[in-house]
PLY file of the C-alpha trace (Angstrom):
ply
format ascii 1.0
element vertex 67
property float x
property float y
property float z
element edge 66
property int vertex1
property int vertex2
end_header
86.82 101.73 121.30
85.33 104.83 119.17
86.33 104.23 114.93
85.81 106.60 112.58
85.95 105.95 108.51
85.00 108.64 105.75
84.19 107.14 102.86
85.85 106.87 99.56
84.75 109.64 96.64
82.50 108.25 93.84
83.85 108.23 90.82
82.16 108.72 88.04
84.45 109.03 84.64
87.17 106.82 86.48
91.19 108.42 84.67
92.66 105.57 82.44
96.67 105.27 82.72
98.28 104.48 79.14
102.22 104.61 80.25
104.39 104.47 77.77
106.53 101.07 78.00
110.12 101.35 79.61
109.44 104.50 81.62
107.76 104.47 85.33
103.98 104.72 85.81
103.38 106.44 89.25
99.64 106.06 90.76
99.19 108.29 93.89
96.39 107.14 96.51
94.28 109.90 98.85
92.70 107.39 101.16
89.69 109.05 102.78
90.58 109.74 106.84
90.33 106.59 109.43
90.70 106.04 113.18
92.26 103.86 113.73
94.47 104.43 110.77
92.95 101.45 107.89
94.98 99.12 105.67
95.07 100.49 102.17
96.17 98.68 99.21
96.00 98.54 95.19
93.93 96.07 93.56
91.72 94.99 90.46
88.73 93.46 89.57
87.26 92.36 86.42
84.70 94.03 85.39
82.25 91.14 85.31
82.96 91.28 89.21
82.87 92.30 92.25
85.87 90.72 94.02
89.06 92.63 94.23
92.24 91.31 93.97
95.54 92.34 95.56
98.52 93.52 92.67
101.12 91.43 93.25
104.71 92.73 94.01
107.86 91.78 92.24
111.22 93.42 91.51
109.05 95.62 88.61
105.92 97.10 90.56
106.35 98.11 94.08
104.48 99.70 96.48
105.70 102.41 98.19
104.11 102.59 101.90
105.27 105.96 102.89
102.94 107.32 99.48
0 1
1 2
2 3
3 4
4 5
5 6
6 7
7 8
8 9
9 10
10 11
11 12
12 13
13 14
14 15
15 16
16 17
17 18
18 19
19 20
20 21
21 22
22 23
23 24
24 25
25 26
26 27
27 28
28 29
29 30
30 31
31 32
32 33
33 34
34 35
35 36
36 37
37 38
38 39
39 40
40 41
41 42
42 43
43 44
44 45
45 46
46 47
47 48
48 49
49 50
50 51
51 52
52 53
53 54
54 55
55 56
56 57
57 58
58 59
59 60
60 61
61 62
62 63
63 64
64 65
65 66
């Protein structure tokens, strides 16, 4: 079986979200092309390392899988 993944874009001055509280913050995701098609998902990581965590889900953040 032939897979294919481009690979994400470096970032170098990463954009820092400051939403104001009681409106909606929306974060839109470009993953790079795949074949098959990969998993993608938000996460976070301290910055002291290098794991990444899945964000939890709950009746406030949601993920929406269509984009």
């Amino acid at each position: 079986m032939l897979t294919e993944i481009h690979p994400f874009q470096t970032v170098r001055h990463p954009e820092v979200h400051r939403p104001t509280v009681g409106y909606p913050q929306t974060l839109h995701c470009n993953p790079p092309y795949s074949y098959p098609a990969g998993s993608v998902y938000w996460g976070r990581s301290a910055p002291t390392s290098t794991r990444l965590a899945a964000i939890e889900t709950d009746d406030r953040i949601l993920l929406d899988y269509e984009g």
